[in-house]
Jmol script that loads the backbone (N, CA, C; Angstrom):
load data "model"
ATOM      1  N   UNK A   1       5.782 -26.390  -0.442  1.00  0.00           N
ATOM      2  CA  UNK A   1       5.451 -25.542  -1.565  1.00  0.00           C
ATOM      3  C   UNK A   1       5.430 -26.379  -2.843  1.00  0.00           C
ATOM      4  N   UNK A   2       4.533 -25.905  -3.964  1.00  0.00           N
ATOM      5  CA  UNK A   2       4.416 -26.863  -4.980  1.00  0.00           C
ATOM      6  C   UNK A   2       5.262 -26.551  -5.985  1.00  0.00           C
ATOM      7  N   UNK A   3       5.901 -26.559  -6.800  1.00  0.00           N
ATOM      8  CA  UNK A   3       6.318 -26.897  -8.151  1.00  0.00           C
ATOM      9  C   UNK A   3       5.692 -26.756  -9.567  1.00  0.00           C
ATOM     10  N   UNK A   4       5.506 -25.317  -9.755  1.00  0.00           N
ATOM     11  CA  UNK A   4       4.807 -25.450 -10.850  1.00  0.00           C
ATOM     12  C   UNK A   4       5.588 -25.684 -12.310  1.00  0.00           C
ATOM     13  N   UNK A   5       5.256 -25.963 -13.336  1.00  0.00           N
ATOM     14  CA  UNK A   5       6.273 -26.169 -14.348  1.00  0.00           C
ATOM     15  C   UNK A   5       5.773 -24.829 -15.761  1.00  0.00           C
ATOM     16  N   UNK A   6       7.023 -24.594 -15.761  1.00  0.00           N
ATOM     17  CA  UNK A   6       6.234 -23.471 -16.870  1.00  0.00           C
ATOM     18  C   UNK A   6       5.663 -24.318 -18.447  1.00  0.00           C
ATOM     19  N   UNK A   7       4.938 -23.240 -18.666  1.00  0.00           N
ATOM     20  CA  UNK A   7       4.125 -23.356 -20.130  1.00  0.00           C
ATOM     21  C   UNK A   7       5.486 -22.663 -21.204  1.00  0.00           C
ATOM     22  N   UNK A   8       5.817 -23.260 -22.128  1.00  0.00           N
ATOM     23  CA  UNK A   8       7.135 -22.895 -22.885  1.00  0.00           C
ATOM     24  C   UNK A   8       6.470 -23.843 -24.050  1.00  0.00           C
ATOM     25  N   UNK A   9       5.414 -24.414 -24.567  1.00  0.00           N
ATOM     26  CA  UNK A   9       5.470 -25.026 -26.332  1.00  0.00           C
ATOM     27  C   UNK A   9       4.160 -24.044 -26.689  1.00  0.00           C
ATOM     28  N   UNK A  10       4.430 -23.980 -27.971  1.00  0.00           N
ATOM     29  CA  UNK A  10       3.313 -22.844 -28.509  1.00  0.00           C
ATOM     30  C   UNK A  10       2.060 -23.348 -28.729  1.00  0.00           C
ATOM     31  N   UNK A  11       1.954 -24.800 -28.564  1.00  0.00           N
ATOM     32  CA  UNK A  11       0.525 -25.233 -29.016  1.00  0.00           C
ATOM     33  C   UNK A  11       0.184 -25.058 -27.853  1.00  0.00           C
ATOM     34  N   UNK A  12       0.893 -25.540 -26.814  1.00  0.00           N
ATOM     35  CA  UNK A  12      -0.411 -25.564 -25.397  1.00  0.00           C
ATOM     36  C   UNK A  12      -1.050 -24.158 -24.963  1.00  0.00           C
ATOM     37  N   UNK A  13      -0.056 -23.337 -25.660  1.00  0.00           N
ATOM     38  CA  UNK A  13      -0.531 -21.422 -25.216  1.00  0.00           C
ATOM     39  C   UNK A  13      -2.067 -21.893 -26.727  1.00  0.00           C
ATOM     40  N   UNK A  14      -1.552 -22.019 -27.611  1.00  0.00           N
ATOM     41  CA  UNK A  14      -2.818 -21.868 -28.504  1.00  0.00           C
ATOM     42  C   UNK A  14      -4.160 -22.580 -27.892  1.00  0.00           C
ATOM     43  N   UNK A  15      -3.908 -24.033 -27.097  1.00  0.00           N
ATOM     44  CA  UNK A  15      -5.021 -24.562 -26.958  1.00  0.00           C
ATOM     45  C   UNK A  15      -5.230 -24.312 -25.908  1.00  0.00           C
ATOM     46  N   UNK A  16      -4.693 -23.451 -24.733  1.00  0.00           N
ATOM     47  CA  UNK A  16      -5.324 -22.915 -24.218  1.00  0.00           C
ATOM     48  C   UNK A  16      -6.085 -21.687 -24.387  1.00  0.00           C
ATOM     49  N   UNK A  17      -5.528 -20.492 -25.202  1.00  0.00           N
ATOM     50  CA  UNK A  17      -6.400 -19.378 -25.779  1.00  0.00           C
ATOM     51  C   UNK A  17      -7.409 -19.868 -26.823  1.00  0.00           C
ATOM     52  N   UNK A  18      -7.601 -21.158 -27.124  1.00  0.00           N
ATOM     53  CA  UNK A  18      -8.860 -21.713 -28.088  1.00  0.00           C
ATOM     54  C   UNK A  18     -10.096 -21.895 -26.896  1.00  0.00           C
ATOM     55  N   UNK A  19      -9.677 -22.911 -25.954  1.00  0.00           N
ATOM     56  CA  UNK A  19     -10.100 -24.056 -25.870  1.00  0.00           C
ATOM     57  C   UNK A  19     -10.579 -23.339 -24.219  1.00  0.00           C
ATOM     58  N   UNK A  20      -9.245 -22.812 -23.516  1.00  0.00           N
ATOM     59  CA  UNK A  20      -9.766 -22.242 -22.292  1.00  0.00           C
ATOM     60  C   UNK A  20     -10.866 -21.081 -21.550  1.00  0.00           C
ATOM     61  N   UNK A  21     -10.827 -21.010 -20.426  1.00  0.00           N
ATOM     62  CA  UNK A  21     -11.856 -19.598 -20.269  1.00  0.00           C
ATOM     63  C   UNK A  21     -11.071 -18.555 -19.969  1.00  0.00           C
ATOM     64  N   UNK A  22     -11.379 -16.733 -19.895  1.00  0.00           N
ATOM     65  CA  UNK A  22     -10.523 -16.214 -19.931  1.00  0.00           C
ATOM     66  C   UNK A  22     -11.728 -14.778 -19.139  1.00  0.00           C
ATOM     67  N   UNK A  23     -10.592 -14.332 -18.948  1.00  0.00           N
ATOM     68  CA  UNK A  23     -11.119 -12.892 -18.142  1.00  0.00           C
ATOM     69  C   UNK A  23     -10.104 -11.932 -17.997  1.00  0.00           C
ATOM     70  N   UNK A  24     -10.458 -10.917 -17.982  1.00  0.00           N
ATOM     71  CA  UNK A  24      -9.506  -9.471 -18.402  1.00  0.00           C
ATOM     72  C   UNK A  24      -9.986  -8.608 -17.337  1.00  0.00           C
ATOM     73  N   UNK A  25      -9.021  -7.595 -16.933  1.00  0.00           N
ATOM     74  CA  UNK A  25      -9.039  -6.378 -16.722  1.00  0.00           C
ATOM     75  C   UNK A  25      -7.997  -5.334 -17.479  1.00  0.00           C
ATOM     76  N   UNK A  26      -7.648  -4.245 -17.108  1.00  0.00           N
ATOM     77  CA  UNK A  26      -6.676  -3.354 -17.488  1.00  0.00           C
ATOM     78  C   UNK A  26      -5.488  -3.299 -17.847  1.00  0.00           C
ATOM     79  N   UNK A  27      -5.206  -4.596 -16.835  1.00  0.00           N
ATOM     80  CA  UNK A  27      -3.757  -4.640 -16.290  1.00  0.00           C
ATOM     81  C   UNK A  27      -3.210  -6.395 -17.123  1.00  0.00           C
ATOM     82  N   UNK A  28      -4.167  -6.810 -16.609  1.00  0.00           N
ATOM     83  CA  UNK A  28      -3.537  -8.456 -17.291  1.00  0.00           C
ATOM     84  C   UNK A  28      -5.066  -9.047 -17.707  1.00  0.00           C
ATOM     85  N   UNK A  29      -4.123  -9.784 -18.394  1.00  0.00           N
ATOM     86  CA  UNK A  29      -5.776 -11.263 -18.774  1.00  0.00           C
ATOM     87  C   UNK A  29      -5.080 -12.252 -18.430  1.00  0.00           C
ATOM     88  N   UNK A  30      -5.986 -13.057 -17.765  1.00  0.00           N
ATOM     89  CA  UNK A  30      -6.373 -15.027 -17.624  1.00  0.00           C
ATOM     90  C   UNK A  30      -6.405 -15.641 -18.186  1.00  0.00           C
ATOM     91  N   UNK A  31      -5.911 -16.518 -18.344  1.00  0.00           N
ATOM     92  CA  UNK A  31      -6.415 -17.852 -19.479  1.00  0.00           C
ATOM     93  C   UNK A  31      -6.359 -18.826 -18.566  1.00  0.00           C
ATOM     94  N   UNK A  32      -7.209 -19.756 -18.346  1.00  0.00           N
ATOM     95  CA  UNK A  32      -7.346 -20.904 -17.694  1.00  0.00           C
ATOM     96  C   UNK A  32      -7.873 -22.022 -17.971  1.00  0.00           C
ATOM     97  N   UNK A  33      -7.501 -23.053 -17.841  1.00  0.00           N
ATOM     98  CA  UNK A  33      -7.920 -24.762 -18.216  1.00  0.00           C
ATOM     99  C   UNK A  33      -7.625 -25.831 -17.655  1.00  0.00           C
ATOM    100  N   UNK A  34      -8.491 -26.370 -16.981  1.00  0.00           N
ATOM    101  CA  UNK A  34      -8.013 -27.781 -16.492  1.00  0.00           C
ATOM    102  C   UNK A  34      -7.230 -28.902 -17.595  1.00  0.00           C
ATOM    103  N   UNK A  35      -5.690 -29.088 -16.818  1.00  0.00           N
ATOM    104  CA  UNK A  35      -4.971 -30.227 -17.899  1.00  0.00           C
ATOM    105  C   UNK A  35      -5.698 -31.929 -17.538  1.00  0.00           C
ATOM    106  N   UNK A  36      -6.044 -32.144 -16.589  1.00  0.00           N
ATOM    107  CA  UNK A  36      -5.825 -33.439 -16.689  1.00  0.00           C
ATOM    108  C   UNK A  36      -5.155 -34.098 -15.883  1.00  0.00           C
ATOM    109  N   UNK A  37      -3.940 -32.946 -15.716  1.00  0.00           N
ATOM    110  CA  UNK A  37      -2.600 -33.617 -14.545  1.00  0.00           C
ATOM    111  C   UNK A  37      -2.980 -33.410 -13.155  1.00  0.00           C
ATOM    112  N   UNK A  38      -1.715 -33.807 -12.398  1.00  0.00           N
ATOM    113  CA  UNK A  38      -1.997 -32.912 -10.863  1.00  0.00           C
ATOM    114  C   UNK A  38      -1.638 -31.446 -10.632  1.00  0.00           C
ATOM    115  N   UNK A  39      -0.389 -31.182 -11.712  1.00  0.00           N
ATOM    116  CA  UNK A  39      -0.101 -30.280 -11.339  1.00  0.00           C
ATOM    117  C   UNK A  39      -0.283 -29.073 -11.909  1.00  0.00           C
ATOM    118  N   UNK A  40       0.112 -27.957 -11.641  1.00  0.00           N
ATOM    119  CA  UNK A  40      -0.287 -26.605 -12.354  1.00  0.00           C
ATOM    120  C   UNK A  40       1.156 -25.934 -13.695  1.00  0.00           C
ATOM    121  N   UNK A  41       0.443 -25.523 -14.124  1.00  0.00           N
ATOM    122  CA  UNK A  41       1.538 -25.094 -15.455  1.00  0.00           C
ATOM    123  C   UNK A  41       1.024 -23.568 -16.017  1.00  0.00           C
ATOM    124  N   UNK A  42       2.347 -22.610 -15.845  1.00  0.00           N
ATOM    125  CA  UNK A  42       1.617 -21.365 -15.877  1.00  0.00           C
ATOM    126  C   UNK A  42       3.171 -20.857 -16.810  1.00  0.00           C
ATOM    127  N   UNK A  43       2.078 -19.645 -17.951  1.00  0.00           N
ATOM    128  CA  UNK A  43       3.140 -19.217 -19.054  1.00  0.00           C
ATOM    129  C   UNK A  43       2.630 -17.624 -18.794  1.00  0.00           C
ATOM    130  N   UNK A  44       3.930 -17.439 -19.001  1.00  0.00           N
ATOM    131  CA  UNK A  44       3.732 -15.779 -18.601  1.00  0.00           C
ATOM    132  C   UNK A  44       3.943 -15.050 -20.611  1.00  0.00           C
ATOM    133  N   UNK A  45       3.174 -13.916 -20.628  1.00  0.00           N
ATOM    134  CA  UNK A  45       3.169 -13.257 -22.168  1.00  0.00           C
ATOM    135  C   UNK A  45       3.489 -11.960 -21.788  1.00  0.00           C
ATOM    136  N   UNK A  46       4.582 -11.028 -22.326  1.00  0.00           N
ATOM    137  CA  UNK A  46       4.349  -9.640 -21.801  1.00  0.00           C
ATOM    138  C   UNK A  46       4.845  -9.278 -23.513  1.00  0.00           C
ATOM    139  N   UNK A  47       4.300  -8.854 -24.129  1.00  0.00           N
ATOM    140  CA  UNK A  47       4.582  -8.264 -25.522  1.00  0.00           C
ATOM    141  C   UNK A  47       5.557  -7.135 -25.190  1.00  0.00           C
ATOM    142  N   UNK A  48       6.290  -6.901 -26.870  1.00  0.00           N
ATOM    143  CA  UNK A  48       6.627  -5.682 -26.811  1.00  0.00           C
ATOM    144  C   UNK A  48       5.718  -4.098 -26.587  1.00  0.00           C
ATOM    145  N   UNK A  49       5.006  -4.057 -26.524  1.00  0.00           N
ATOM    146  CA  UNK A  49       4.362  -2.993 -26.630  1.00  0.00           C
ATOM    147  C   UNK A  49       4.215  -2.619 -25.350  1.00  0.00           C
ATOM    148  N   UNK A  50       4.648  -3.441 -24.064  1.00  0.00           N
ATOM    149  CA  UNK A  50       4.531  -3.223 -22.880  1.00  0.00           C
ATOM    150  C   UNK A  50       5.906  -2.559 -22.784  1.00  0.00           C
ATOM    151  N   UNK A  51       6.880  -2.437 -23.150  1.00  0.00           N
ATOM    152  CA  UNK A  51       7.972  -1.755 -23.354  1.00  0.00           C
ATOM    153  C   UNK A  51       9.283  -2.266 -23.591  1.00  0.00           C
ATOM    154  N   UNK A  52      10.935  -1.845 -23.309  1.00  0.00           N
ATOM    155  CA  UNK A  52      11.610  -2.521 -23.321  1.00  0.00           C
ATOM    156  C   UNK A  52      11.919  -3.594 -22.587  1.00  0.00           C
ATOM    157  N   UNK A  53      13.118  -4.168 -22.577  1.00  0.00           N
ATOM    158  CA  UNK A  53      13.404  -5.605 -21.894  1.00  0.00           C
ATOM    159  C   UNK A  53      13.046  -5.349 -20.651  1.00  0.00           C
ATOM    160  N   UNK A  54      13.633  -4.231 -20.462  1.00  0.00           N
ATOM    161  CA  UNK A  54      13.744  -3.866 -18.882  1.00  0.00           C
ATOM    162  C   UNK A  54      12.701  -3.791 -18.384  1.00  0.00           C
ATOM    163  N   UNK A  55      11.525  -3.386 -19.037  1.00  0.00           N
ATOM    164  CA  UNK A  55       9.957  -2.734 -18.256  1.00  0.00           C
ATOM    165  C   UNK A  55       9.938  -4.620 -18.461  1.00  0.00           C
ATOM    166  N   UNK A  56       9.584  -5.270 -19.532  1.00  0.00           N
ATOM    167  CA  UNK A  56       9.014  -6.915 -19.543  1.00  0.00           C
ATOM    168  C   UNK A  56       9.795  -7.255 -18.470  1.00  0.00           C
ATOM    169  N   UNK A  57      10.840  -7.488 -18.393  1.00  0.00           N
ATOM    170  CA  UNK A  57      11.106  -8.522 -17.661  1.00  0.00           C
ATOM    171  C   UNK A  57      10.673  -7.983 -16.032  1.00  0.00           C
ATOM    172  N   UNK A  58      10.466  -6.835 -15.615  1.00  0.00           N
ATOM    173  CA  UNK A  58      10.174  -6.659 -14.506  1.00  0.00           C
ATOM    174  C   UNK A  58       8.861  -6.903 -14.700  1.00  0.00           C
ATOM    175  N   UNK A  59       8.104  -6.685 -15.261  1.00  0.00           N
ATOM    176  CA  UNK A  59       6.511  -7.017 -15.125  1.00  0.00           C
ATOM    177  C   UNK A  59       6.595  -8.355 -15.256  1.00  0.00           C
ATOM    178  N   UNK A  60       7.384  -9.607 -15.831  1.00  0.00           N
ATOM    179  CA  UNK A  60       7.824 -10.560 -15.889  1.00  0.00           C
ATOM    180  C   UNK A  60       7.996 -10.914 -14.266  1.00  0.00           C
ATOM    181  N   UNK A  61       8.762 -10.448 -13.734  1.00  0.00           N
ATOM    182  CA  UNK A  61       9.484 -10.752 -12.255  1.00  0.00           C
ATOM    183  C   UNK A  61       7.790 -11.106 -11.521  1.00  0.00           C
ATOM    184  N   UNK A  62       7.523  -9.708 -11.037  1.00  0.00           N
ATOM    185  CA  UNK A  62       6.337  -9.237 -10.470  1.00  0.00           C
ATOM    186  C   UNK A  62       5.288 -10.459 -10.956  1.00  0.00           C
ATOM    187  N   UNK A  63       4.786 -10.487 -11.800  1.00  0.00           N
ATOM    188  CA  UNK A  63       3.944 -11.534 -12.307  1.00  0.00           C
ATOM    189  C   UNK A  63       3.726 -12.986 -11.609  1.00  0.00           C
ATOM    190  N   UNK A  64       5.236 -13.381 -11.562  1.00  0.00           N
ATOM    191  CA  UNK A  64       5.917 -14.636 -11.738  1.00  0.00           C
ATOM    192  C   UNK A  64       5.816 -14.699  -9.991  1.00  0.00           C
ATOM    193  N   UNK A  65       5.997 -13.773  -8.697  1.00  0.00           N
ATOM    194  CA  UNK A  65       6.095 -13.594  -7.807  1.00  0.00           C
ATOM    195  C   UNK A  65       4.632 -13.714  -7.141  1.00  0.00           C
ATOM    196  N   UNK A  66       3.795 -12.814  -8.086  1.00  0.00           N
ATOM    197  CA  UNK A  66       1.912 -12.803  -7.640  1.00  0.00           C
ATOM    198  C   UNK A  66       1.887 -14.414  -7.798  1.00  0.00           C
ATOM    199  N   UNK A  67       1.953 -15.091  -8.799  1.00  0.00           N
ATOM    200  CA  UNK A  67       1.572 -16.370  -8.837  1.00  0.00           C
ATOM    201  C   UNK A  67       2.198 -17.023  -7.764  1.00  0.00           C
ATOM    202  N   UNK A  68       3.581 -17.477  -7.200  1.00  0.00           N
ATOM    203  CA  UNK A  68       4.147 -17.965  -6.554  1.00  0.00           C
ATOM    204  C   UNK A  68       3.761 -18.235  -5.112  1.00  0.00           C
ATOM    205  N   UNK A  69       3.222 -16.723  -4.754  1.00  0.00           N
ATOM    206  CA  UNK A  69       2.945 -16.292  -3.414  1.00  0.00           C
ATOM    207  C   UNK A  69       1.613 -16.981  -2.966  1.00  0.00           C
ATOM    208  N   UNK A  70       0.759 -17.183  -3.895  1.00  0.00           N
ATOM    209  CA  UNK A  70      -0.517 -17.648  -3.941  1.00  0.00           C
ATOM    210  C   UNK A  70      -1.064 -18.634  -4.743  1.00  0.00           C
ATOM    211  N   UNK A  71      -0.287 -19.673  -5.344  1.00  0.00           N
ATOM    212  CA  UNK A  71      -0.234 -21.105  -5.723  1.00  0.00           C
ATOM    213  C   UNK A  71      -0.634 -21.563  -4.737  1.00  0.00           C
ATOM    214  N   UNK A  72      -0.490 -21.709  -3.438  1.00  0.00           N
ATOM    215  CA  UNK A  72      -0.991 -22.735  -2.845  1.00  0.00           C
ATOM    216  C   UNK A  72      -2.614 -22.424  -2.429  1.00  0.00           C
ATOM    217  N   UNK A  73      -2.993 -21.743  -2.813  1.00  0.00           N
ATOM    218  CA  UNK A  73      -4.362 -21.716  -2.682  1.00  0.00           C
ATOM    219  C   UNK A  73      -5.450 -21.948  -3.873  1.00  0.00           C
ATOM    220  N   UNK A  74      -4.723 -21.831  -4.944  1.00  0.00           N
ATOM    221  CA  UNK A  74      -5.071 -22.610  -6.265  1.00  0.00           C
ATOM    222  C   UNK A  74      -5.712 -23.844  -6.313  1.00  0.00           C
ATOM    223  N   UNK A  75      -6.377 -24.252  -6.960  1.00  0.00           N
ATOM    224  CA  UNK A  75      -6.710 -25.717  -7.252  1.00  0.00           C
ATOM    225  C   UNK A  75      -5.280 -26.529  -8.347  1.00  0.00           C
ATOM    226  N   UNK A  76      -5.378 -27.822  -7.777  1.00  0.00           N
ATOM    227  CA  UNK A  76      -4.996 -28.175  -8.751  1.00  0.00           C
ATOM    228  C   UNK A  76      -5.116 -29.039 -10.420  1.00  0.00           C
ATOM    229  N   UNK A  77      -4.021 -29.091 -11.185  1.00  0.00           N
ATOM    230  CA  UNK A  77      -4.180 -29.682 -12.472  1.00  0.00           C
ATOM    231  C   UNK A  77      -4.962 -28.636 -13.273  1.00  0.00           C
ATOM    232  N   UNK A  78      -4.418 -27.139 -13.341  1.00  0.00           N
ATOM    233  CA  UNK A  78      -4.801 -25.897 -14.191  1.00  0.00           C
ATOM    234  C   UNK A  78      -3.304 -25.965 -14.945  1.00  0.00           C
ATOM    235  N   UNK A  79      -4.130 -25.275 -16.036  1.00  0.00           N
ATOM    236  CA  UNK A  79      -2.866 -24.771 -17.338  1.00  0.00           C
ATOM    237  C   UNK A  79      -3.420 -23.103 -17.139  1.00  0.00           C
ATOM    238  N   UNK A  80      -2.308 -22.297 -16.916  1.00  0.00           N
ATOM    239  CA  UNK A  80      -2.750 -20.876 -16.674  1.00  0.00           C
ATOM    240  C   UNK A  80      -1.896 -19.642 -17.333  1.00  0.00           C
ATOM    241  N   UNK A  81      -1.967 -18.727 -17.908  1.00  0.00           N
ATOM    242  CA  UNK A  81      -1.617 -18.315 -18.896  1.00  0.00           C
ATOM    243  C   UNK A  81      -2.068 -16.841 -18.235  1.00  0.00           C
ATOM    244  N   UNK A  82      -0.441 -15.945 -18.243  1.00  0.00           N
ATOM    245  CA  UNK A  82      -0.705 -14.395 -17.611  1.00  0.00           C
ATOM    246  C   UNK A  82      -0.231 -13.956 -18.948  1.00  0.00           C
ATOM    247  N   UNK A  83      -1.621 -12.566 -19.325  1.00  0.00           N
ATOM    248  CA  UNK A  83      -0.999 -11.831 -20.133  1.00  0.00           C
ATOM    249  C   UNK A  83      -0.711 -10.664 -19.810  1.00  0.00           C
ATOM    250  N   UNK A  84       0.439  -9.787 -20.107  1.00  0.00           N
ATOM    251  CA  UNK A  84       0.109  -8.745 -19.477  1.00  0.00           C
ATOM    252  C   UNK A  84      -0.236  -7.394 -20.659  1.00  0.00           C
ATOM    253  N   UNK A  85      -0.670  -6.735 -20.064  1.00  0.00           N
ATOM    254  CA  UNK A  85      -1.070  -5.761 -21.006  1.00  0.00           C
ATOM    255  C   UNK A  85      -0.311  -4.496 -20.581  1.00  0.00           C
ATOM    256  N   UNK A  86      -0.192  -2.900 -21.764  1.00  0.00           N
ATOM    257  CA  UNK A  86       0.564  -2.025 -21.287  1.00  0.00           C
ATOM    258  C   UNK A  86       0.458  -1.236 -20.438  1.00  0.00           C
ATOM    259  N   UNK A  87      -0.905  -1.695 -19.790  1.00  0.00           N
ATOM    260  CA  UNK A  87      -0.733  -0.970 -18.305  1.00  0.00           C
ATOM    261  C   UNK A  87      -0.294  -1.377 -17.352  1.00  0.00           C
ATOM    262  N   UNK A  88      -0.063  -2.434 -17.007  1.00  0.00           N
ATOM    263  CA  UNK A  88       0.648  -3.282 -16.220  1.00  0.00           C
ATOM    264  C   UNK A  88       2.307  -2.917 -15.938  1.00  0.00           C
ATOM    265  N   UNK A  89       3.048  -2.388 -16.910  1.00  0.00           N
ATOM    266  CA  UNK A  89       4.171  -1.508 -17.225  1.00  0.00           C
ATOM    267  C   UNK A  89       4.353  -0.003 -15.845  1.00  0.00           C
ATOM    268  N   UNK A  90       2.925   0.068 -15.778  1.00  0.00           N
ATOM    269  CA  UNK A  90       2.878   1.287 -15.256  1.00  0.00           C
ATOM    270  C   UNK A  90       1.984   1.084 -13.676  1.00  0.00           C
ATOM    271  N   UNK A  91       2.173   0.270 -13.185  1.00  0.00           N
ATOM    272  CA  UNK A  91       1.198  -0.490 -12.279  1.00  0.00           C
ATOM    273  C   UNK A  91       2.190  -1.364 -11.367  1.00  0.00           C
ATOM    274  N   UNK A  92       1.610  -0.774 -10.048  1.00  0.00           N
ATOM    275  CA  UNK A  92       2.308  -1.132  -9.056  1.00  0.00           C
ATOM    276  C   UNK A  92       2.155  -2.757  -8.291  1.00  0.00           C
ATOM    277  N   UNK A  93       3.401  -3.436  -7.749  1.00  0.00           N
ATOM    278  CA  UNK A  93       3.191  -4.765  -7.402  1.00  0.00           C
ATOM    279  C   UNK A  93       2.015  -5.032  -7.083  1.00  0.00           C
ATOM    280  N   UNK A  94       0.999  -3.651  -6.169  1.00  0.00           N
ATOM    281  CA  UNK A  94      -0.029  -4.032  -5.141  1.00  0.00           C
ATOM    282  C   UNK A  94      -1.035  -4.173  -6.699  1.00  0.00           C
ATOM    283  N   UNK A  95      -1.197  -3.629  -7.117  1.00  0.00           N
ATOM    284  CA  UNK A  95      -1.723  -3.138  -8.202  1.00  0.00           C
ATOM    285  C   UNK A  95      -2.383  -4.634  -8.986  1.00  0.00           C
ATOM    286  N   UNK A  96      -0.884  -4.991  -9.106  1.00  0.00           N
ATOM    287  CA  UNK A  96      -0.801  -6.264 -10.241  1.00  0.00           C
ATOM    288  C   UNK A  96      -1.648  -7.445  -9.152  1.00  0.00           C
ATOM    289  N   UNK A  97      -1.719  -7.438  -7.781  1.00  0.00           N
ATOM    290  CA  UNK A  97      -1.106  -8.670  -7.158  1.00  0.00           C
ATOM    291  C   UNK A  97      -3.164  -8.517  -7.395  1.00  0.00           C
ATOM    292  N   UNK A  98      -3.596  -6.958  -7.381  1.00  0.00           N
ATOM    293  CA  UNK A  98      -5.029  -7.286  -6.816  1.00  0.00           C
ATOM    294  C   UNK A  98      -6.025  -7.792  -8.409  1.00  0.00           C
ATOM    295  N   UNK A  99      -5.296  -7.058  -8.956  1.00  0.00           N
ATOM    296  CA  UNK A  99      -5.891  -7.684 -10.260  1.00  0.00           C
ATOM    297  C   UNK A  99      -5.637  -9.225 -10.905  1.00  0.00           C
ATOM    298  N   UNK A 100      -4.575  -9.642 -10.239  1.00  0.00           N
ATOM    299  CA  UNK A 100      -4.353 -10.796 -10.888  1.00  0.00           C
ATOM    300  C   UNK A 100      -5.736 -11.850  -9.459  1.00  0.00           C
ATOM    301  N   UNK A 101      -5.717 -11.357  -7.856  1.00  0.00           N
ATOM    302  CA  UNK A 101      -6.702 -11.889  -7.310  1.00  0.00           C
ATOM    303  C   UNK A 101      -8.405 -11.811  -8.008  1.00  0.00           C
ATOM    304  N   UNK A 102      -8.877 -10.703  -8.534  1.00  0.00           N
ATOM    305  CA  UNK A 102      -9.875 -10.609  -8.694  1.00  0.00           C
ATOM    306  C   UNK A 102     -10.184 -11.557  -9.825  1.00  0.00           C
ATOM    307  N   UNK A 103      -8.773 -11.622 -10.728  1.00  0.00           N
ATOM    308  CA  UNK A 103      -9.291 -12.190 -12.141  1.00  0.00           C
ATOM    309  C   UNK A 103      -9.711 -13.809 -11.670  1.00  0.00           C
ATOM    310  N   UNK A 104      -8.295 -14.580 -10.667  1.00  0.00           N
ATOM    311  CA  UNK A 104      -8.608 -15.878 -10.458  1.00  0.00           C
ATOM    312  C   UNK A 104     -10.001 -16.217  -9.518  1.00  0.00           C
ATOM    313  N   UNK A 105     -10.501 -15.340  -9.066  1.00  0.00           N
ATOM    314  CA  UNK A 105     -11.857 -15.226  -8.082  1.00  0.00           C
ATOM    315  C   UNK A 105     -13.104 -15.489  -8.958  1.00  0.00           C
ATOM    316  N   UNK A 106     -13.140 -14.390 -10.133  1.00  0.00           N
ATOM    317  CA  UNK A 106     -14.137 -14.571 -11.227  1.00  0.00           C
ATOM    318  C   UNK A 106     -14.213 -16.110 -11.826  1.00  0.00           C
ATOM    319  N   UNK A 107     -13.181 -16.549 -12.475  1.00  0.00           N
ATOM    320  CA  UNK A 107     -12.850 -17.474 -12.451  1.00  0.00           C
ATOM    321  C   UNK A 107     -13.318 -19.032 -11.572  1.00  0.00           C
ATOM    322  N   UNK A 108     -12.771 -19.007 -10.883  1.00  0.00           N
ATOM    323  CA  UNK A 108     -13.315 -19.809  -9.317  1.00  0.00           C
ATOM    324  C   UNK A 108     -11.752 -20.886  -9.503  1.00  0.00           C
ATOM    325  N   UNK A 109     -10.951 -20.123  -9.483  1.00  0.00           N
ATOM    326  CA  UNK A 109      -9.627 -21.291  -9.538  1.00  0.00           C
ATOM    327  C   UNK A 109      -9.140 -21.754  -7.906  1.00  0.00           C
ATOM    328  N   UNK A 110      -9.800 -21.233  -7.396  1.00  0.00           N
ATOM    329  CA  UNK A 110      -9.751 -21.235  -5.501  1.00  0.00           C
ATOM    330  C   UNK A 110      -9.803 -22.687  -5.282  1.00  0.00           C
ATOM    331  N   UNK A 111      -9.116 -23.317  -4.555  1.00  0.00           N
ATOM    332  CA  UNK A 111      -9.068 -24.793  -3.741  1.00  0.00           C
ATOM    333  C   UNK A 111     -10.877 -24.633  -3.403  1.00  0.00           C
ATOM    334  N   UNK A 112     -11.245 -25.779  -2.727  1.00  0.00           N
ATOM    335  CA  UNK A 112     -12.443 -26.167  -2.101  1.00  0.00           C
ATOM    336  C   UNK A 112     -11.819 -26.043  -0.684  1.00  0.00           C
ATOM    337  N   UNK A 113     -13.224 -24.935  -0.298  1.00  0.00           N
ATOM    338  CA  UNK A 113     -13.014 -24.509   0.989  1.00  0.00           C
ATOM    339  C   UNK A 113     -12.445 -23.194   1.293  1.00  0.00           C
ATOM    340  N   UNK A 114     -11.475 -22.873   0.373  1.00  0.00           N
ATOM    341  CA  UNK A 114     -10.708 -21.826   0.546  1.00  0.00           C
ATOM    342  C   UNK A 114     -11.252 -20.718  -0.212  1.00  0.00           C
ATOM    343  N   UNK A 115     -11.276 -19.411   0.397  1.00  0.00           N
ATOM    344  CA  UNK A 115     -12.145 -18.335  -0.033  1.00  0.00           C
ATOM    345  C   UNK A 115     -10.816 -17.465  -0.213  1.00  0.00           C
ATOM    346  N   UNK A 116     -11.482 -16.623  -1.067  1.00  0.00           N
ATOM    347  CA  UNK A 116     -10.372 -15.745  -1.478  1.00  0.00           C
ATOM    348  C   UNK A 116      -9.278 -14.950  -0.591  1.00  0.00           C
ATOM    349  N   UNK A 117      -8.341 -14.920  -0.976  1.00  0.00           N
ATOM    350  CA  UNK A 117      -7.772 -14.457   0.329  1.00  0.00           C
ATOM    351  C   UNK A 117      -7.187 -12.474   0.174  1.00  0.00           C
TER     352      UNK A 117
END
end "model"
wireframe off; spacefill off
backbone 0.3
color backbone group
């Protein structure tokens, strides 16, 4: 299993929402960019408006779990950036896991060879 390292300095979230490509649905938005490196680096955003600690950090959990489960089918050397939005609050794991697939599909963040799963 790989090792991703989180996104935690505020410029790389900025130059990636400048600089990267991005795609939305209801539930979350994408931000994506090739770093350069080998490896992948992913920052999770859940505003207040998605609710208290308790609702973030579980949409936090959930989030953090969709990515995990399905990193290895990723390409690598992406900078990737989950936002979540306030429906996502109200939106079930299956929910999150299919929207967060469709967004990286549009995208094309898929390994070579490997089709969506």
């Amino acid at each position: 299993m790989k090792k991703t390292v989180s996104l935690k300095e505020n410029h790389l979230f900025r130059r990636l929402y400048r600089k990267g490509k991005t795609v939305a649905d209801s539930r979350i938005a994408l931000y994506a960019r090739h770093n350069g490196g080998k490896g992948n680096r992913l920052g999770l955003t859940v505003s207040t408006k998605v609710g208290c600690a308790v609702v973030r950090n579980r949409v936090r959990r959930r989030l953090r779990e969709i990515y995990r489960l399905h990193e290895g089918l990723l390409g690598e050397g992406l900078d990737l950036v989950l936002v979540a939005r306030v429906r996502a609050a109200h939106s079930s794991y299956r929910q999150l896991e299919r929207s967060f697939l469709s967004l990286a599909d549009k995208l094309g963040l898929w390994k070579q060879g490997v089709g969506k799963p």
